[in-house]
Predicted model as a PDB file, atoms N, CA, C, CB and O in Angstrom, pLDDT in the B-factor column:
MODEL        1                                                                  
ATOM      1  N   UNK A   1      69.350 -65.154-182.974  1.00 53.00           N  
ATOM      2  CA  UNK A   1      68.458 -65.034-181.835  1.00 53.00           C  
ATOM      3  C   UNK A   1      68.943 -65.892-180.668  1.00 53.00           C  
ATOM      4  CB  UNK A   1      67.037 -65.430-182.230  1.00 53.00           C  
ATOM      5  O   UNK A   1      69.060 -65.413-179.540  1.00 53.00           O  
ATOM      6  N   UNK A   2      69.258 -67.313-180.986  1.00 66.00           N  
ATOM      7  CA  UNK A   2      69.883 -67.750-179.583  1.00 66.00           C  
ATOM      8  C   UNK A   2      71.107 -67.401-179.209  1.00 66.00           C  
ATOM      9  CB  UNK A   2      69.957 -69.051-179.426  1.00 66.00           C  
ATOM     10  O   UNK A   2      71.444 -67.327-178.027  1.00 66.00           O  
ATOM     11  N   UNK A   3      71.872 -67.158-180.198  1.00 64.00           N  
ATOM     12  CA  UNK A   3      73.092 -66.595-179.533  1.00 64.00           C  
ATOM     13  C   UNK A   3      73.222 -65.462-178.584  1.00 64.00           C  
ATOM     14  CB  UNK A   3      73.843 -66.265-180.431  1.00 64.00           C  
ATOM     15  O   UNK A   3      74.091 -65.437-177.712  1.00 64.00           O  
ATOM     16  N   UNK A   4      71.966 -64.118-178.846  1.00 58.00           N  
ATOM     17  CA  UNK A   4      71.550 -63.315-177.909  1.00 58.00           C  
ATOM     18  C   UNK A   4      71.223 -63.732-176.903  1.00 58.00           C  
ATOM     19  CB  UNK A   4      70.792 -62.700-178.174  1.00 58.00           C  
ATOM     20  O   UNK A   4      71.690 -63.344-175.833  1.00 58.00           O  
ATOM     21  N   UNK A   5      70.090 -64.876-177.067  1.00 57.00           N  
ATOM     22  CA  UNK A   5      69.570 -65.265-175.507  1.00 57.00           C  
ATOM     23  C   UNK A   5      70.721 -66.005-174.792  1.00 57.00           C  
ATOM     24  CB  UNK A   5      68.141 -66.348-175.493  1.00 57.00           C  
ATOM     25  O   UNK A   5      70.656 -65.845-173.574  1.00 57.00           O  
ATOM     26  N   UNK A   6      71.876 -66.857-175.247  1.00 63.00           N  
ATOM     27  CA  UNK A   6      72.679 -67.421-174.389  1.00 63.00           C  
ATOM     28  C   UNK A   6      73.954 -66.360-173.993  1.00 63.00           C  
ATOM     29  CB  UNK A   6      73.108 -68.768-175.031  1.00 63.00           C  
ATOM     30  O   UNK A   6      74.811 -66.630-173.151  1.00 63.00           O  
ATOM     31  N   UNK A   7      73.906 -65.302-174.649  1.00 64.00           N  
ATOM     32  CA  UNK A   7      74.938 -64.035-173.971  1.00 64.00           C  
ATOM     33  C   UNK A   7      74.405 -63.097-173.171  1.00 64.00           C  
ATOM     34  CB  UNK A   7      75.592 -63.131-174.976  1.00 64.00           C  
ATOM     35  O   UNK A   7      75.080 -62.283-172.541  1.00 64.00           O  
ATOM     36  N   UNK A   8      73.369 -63.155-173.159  1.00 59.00           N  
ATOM     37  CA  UNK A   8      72.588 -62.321-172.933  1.00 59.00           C  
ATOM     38  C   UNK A   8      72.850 -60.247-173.249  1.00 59.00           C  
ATOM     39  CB  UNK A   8      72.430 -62.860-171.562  1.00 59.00           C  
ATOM     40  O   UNK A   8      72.833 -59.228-172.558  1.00 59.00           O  
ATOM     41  N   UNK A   9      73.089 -60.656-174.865  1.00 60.00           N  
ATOM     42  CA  UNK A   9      73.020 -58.990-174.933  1.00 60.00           C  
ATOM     43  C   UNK A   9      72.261 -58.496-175.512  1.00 60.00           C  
ATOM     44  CB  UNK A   9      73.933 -58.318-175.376  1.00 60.00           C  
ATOM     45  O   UNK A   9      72.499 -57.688-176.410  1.00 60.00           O  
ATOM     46  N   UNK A  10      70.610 -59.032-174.967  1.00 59.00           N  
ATOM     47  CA  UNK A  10      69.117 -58.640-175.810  1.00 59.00           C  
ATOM     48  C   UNK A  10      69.005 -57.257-175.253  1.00 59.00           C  
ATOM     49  CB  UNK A  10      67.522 -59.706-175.413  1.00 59.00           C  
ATOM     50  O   UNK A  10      68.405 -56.477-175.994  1.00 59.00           O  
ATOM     51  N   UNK A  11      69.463 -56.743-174.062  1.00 74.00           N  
ATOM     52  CA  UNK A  11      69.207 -55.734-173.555  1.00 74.00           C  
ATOM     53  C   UNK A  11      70.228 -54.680-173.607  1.00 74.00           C  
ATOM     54  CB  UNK A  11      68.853 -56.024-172.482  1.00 74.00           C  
ATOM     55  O   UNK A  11      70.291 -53.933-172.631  1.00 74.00           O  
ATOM     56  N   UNK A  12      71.088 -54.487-174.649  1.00 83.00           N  
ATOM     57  CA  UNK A  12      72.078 -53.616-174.991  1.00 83.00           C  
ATOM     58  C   UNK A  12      72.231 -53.326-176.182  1.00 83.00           C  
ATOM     59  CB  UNK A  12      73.104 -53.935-174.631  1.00 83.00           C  
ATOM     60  O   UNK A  12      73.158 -53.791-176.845  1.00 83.00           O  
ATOM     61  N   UNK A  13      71.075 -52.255-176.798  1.00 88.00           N  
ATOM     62  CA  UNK A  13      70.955 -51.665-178.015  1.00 88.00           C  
ATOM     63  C   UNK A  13      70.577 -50.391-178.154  1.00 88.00           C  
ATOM     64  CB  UNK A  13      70.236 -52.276-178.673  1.00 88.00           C  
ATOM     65  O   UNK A  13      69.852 -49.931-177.273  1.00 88.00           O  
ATOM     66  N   UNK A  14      71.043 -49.396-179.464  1.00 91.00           N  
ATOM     67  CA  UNK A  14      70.492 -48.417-179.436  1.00 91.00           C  
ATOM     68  C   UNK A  14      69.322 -48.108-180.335  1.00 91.00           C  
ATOM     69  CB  UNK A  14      71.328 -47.720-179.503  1.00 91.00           C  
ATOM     70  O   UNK A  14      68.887 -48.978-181.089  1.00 91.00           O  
ATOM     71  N   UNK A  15      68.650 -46.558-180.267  1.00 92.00           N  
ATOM     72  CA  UNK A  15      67.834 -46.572-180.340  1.00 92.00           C  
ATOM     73  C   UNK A  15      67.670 -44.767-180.767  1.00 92.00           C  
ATOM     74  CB  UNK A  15      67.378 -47.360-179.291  1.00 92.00           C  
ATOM     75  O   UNK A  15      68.015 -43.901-179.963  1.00 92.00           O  
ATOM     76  N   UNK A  16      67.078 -44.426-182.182  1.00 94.00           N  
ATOM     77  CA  UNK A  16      66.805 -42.927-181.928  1.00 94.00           C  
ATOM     78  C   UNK A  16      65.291 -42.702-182.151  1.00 94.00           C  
ATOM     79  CB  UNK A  16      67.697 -41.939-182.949  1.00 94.00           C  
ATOM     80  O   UNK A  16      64.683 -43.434-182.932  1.00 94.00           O  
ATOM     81  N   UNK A  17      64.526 -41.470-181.325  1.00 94.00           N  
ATOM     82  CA  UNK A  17      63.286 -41.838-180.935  1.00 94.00           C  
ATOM     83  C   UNK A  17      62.942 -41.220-182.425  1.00 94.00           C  
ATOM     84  CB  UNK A  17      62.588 -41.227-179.388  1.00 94.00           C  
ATOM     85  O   UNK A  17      63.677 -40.626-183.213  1.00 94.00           O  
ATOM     86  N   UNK A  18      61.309 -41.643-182.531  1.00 93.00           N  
ATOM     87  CA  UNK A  18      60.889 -41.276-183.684  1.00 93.00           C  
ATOM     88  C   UNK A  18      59.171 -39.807-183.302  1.00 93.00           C  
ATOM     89  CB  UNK A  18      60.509 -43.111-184.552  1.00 93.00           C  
ATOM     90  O   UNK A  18      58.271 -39.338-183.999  1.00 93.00           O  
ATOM     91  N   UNK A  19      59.510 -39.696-182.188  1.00 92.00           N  
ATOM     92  CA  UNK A  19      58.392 -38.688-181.744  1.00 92.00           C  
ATOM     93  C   UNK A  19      58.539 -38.203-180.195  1.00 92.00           C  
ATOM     94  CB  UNK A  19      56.892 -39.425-181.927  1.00 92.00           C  
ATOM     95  O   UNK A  19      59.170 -38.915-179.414  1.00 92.00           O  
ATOM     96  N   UNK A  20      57.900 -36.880-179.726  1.00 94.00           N  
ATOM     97  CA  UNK A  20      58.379 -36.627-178.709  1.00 94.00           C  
ATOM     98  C   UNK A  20      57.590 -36.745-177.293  1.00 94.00           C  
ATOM     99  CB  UNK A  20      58.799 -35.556-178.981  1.00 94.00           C  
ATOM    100  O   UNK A  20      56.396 -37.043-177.287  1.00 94.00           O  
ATOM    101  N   UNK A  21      58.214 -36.532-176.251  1.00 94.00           N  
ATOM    102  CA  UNK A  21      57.419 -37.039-175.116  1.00 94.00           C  
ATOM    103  C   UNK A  21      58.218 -36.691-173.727  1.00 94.00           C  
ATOM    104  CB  UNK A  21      57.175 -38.689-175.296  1.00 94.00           C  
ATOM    105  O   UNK A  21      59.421 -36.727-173.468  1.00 94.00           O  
ATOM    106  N   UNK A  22      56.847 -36.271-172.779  1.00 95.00           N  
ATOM    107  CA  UNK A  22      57.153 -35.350-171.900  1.00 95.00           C  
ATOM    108  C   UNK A  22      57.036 -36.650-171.230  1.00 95.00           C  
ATOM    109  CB  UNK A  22      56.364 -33.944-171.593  1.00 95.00           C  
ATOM    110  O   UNK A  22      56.387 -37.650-171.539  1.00 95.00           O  
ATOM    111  N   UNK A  23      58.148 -36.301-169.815  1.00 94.00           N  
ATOM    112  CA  UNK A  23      58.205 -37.371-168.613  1.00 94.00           C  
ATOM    113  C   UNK A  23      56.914 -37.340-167.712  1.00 94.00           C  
ATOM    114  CB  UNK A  23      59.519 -37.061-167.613  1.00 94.00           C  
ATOM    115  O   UNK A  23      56.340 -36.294-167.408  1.00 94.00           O  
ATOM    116  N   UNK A  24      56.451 -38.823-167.250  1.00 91.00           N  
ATOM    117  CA  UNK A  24      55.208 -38.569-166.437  1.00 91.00           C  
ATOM    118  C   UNK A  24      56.006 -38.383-164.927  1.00 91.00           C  
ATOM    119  CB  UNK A  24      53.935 -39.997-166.539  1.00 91.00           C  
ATOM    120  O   UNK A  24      55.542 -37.520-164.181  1.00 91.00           O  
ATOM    121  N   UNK A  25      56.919 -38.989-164.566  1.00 90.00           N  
ATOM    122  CA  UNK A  25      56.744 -39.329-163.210  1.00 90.00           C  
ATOM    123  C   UNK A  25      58.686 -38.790-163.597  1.00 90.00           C  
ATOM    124  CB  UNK A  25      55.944 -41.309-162.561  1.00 90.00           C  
ATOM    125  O   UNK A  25      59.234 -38.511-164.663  1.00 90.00           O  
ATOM    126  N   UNK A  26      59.257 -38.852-162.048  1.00 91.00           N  
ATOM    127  CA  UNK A  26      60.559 -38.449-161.666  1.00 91.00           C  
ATOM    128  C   UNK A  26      61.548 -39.263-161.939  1.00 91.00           C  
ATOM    129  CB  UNK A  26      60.647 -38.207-160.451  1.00 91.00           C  
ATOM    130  O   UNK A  26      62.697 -38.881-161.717  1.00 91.00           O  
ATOM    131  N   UNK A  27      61.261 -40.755-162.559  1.00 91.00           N  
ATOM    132  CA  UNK A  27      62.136 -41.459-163.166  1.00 91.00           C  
ATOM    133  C   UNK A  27      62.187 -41.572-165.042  1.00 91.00           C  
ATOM    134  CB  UNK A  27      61.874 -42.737-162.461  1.00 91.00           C  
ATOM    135  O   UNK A  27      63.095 -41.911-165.801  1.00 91.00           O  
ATOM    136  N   UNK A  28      61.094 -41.221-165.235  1.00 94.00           N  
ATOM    137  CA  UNK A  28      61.099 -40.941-167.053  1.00 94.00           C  
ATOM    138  C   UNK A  28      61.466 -39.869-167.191  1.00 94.00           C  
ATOM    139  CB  UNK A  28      59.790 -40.974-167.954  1.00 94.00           C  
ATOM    140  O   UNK A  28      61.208 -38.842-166.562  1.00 94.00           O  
ATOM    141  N   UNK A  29      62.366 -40.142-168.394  1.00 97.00           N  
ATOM    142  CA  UNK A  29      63.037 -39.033-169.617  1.00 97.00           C  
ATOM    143  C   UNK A  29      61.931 -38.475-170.400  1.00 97.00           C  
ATOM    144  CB  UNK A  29      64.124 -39.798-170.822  1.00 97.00           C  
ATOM    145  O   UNK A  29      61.054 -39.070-171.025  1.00 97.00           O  
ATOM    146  N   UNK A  30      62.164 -37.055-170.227  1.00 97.00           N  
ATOM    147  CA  UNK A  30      61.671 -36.447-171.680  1.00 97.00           C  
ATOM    148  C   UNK A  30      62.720 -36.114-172.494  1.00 97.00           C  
ATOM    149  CB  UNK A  30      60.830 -35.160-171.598  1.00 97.00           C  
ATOM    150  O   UNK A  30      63.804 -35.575-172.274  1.00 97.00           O  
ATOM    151  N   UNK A  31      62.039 -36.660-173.751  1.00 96.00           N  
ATOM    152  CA  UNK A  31      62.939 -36.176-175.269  1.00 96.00           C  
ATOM    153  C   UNK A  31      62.115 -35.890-176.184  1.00 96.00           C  
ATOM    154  CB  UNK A  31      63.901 -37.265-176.019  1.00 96.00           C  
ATOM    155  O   UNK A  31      60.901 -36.064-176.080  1.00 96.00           O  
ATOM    156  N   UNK A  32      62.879 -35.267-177.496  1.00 96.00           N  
ATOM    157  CA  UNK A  32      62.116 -35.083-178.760  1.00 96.00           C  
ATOM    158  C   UNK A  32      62.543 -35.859-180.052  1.00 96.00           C  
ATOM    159  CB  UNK A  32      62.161 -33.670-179.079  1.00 96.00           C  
ATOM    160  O   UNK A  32      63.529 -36.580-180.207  1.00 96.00           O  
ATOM    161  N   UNK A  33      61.812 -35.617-180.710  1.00 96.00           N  
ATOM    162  CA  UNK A  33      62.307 -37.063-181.939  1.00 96.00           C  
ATOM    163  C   UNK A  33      63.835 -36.133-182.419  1.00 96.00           C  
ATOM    164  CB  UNK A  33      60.690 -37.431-183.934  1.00 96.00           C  
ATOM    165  O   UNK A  33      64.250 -34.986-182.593  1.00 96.00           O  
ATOM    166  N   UNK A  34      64.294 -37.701-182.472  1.00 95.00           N  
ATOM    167  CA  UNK A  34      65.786 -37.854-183.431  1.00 95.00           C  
ATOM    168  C   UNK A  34      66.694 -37.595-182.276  1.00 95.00           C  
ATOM    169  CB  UNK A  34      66.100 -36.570-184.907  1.00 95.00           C  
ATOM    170  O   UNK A  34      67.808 -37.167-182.581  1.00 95.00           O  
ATOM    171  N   UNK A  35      66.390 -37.802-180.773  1.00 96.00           N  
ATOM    172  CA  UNK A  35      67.452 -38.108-179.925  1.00 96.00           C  
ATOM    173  C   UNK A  35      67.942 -39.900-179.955  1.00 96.00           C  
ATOM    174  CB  UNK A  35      66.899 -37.574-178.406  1.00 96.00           C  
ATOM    175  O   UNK A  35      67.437 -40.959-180.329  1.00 96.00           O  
ATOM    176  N   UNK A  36      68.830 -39.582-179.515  1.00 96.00           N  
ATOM    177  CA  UNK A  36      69.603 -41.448-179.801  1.00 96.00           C  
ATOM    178  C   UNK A  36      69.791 -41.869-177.987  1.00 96.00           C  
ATOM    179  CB  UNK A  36      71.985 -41.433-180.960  1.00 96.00           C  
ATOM    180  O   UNK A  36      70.362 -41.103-177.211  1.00 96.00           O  
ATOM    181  N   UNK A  37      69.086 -43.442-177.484  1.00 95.00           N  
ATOM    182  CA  UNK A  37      68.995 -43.646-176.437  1.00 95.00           C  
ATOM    183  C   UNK A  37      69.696 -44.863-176.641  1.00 95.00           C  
ATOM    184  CB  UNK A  37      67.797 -43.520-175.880  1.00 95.00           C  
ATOM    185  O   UNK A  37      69.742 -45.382-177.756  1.00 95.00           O  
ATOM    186  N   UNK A  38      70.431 -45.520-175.304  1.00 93.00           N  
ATOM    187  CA  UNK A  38      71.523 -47.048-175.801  1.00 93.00           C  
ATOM    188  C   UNK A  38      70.575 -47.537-174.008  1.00 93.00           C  
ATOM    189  CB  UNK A  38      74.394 -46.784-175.898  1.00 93.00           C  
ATOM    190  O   UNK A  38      70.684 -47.154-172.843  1.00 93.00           O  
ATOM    191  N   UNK A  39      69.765 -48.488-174.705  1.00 93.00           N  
ATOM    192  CA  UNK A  39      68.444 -49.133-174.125  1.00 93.00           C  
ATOM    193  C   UNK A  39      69.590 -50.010-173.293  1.00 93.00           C  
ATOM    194  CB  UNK A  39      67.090 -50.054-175.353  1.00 93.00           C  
ATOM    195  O   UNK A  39      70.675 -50.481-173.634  1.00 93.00           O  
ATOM    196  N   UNK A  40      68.945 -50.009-172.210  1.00 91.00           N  
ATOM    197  CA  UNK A  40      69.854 -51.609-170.746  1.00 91.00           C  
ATOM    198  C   UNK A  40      69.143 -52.635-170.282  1.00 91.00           C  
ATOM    199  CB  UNK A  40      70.313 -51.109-168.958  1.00 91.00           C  
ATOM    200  O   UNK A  40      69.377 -53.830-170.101  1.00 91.00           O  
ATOM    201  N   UNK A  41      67.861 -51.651-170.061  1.00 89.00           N  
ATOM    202  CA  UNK A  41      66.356 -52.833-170.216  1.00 89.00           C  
ATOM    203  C   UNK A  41      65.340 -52.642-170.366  1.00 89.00           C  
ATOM    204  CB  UNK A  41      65.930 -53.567-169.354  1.00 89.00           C  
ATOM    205  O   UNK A  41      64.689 -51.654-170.025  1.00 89.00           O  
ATOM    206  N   UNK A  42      64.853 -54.043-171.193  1.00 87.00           N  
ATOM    207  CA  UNK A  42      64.011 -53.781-171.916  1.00 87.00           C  
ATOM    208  C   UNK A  42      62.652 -54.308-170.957  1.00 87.00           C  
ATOM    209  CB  UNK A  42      64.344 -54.390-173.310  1.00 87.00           C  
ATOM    210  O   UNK A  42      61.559 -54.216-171.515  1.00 87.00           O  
ATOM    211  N   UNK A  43      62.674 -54.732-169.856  1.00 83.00           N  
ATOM    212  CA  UNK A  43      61.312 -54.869-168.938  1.00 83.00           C  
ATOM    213  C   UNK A  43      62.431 -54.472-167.525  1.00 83.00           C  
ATOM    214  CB  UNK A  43      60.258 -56.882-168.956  1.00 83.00           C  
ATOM    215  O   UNK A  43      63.260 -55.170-166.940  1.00 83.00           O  
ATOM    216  N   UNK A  44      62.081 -53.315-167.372  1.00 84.00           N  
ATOM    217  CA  UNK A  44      62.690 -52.491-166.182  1.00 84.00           C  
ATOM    218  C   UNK A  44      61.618 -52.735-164.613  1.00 84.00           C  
ATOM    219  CB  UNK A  44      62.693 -50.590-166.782  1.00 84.00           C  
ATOM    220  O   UNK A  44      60.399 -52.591-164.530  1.00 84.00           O  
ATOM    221  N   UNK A  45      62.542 -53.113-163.587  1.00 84.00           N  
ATOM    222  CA  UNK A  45      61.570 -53.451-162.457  1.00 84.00           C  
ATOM    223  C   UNK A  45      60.376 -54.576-162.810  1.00 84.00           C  
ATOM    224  CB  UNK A  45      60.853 -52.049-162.026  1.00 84.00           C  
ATOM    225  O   UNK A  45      59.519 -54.751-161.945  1.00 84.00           O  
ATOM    226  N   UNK A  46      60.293 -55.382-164.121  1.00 81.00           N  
ATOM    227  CA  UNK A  46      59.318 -56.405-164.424  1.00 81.00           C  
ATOM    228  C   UNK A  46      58.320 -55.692-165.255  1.00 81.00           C  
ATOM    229  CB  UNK A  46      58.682 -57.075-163.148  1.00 81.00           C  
ATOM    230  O   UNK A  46      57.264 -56.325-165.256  1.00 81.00           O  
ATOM    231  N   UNK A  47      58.268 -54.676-165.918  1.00 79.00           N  
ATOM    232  CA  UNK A  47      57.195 -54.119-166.348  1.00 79.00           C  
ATOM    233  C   UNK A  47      57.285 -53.943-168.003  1.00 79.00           C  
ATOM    234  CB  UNK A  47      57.030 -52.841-165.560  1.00 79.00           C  
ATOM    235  O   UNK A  47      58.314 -53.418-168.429  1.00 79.00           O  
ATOM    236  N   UNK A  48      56.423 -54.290-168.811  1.00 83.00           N  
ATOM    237  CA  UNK A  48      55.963 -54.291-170.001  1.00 83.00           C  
ATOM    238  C   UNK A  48      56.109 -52.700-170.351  1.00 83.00           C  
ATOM    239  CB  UNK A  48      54.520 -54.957-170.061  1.00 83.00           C  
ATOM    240  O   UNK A  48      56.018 -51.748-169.576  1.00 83.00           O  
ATOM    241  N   UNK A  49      56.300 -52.705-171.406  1.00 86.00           N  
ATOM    242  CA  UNK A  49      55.993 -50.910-171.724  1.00 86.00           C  
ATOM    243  C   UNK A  49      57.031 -49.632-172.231  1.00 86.00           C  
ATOM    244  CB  UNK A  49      55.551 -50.298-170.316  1.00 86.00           C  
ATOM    245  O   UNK A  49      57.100 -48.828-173.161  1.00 86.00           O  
ATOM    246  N   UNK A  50      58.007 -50.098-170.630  1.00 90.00           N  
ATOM    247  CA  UNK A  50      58.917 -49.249-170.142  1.00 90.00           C  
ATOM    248  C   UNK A  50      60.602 -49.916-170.490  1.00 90.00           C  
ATOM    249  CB  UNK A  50      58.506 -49.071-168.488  1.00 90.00           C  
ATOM    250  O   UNK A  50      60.990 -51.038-170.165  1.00 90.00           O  
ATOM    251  N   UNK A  51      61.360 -48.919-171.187  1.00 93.00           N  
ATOM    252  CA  UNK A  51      62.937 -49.413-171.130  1.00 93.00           C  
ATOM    253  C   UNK A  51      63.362 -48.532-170.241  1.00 93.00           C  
ATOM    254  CB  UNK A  51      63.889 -49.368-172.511  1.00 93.00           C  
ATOM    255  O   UNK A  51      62.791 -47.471-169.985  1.00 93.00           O  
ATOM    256  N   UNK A  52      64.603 -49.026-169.628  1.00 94.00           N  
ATOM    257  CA  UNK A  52      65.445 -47.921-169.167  1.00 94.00           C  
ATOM    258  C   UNK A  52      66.660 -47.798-170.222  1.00 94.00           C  
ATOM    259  CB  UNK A  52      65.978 -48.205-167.612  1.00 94.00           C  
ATOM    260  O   UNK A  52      67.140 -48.555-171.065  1.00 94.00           O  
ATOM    261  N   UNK A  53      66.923 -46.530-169.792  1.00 95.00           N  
ATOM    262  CA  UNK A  53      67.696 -46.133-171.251  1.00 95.00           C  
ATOM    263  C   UNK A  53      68.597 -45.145-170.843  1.00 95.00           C  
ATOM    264  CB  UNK A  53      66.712 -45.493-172.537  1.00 95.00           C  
ATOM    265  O   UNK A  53      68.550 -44.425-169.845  1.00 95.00           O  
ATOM    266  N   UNK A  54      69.587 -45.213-171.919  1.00 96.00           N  
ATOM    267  CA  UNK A  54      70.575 -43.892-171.109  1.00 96.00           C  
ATOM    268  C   UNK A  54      70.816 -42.868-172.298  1.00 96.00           C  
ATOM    269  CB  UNK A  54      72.405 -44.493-170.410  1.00 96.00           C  
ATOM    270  O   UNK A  54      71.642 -43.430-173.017  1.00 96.00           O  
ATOM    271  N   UNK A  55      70.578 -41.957-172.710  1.00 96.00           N  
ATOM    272  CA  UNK A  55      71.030 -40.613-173.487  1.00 96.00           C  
ATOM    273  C   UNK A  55      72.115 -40.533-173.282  1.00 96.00           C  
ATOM    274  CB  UNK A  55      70.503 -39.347-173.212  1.00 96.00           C  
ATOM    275  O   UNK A  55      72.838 -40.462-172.287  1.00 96.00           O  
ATOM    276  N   UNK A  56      72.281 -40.557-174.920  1.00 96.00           N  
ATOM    277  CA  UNK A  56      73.263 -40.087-175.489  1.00 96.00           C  
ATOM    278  C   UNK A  56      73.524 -39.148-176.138  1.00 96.00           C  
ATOM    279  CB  UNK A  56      73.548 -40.612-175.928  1.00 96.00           C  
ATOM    280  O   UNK A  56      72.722 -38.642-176.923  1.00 96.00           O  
ATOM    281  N   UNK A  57      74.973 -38.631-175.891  1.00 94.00           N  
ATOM    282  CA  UNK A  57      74.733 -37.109-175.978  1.00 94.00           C  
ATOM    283  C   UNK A  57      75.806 -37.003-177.636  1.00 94.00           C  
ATOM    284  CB  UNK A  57      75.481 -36.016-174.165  1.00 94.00           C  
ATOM    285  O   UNK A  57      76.280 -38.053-178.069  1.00 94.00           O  
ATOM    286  N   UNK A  58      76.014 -35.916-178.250  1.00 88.00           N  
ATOM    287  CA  UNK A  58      76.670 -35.802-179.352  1.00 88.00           C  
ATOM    288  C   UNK A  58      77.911 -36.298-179.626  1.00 88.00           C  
ATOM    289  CB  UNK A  58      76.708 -34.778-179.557  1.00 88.00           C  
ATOM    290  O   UNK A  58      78.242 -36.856-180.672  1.00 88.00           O  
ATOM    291  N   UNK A  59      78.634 -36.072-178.612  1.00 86.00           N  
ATOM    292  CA  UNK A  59      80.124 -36.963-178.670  1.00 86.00           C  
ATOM    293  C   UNK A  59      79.889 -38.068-178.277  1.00 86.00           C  
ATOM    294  CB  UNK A  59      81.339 -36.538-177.833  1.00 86.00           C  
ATOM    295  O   UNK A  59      80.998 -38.519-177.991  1.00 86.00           O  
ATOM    296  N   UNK A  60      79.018 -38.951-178.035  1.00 85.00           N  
ATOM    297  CA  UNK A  60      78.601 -39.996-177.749  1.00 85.00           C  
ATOM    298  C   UNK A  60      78.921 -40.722-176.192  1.00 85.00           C  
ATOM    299  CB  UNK A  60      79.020 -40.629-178.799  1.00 85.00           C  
ATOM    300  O   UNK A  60      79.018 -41.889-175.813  1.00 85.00           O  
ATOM    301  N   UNK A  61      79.008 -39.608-175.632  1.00 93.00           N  
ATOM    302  CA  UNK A  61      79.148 -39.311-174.126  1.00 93.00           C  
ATOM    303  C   UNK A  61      77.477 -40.118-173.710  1.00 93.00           C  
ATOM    304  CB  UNK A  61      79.350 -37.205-173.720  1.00 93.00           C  
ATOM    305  O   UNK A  61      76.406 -40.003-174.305  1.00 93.00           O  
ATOM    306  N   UNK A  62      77.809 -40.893-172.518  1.00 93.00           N  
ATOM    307  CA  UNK A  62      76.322 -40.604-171.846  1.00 93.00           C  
ATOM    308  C   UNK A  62      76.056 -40.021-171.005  1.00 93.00           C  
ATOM    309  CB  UNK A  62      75.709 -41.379-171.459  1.00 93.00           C  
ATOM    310  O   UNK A  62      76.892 -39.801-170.128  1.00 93.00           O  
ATOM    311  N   UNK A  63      74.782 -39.534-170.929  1.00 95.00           N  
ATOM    312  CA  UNK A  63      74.162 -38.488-170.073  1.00 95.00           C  
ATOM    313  C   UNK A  63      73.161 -38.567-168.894  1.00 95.00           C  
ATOM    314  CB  UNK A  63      73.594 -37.779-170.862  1.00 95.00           C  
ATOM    315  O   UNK A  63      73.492 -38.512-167.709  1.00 95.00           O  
ATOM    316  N   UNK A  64      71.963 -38.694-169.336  1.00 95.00           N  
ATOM    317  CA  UNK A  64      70.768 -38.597-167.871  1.00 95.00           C  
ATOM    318  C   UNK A  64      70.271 -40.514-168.101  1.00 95.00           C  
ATOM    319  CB  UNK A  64      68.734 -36.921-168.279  1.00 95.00           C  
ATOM    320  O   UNK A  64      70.047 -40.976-169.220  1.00 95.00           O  
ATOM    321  N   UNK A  65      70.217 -41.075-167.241  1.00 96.00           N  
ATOM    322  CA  UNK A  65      68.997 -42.371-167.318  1.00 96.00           C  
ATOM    323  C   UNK A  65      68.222 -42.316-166.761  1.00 96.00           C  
ATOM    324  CB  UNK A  65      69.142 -43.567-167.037  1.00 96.00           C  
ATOM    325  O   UNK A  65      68.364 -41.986-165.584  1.00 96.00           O  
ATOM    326  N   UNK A  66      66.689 -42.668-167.392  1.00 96.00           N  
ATOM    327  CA  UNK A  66      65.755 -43.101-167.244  1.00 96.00           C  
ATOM    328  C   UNK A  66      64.827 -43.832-167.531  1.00 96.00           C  
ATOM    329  CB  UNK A  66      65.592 -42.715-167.169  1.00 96.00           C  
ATOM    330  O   UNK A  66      65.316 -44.777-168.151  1.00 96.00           O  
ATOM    331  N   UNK A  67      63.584 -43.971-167.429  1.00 95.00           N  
ATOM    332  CA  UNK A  67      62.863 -44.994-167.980  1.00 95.00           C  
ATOM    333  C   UNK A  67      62.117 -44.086-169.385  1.00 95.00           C  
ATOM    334  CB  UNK A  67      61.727 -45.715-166.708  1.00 95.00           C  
ATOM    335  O   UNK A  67      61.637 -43.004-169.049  1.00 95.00           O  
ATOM    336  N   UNK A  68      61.991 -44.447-170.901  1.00 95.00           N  
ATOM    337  CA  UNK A  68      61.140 -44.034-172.098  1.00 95.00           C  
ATOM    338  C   UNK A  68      60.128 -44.986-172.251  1.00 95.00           C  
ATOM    339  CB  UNK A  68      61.903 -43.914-173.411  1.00 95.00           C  
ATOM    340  O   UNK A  68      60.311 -46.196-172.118  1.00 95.00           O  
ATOM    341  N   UNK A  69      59.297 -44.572-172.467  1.00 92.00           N  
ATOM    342  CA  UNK A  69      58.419 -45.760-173.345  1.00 92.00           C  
ATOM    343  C   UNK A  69      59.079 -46.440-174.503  1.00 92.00           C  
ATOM    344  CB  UNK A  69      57.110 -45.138-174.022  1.00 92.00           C  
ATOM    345  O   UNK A  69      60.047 -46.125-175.195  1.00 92.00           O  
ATOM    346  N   UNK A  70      58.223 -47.522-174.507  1.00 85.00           N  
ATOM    347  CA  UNK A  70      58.955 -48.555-175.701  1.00 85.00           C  
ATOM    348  C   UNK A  70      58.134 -48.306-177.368  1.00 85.00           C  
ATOM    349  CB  UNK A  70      58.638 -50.561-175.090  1.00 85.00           C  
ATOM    350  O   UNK A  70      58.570 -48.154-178.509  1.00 85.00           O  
ATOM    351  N   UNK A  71      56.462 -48.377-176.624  1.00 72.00           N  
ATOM    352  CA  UNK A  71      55.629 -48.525-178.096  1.00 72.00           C  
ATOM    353  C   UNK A  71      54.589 -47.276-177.637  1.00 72.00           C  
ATOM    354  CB  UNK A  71      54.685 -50.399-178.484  1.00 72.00           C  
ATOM    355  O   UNK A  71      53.691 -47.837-177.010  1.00 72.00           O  
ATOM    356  N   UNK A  72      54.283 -45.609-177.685  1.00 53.00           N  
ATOM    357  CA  UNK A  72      53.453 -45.300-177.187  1.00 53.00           C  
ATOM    358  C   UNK A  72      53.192 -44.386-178.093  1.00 53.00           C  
ATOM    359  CB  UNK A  72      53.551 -45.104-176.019  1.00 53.00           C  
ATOM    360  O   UNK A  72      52.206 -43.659-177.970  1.00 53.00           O  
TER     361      UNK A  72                                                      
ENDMDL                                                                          
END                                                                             
């Protein structure tokens, strides 16, 4: 744990969702469960809730970013 906080690579992990979810607004992703997201941050613009995240695609290409929910 401190070695994360003194490198700071708490905010560079992945992630595959476990349920699906439509975007509210023009910066959230919609996905469906068992897509894989590689999270950048985990309080985006200061806000609780929300990661920004980038999709990943099958060749492990990335694809669209946006903001997912974290716990919803």
């Amino acid at each position: 744990y401190r070695k994360i906080l003194k490198s700071s690579l708490g905010d560079s992990f992945y992630i595959r969702t476990h349920f699906d979810h439509v975007a509210e607004s023009s910066v959230d992703l919609s996905f469906t469960r068992g897509e894989v997201f590689r999270v950048v941050d985990t309080m985006h613009r200061g806000k609780l809730g929300t990661w920004l995240a980038v999709r990943m695609g099958n060749d492990l290409h990335e694809l669209d970013k946006g903001t997912i929910p974290n716990q919803t």
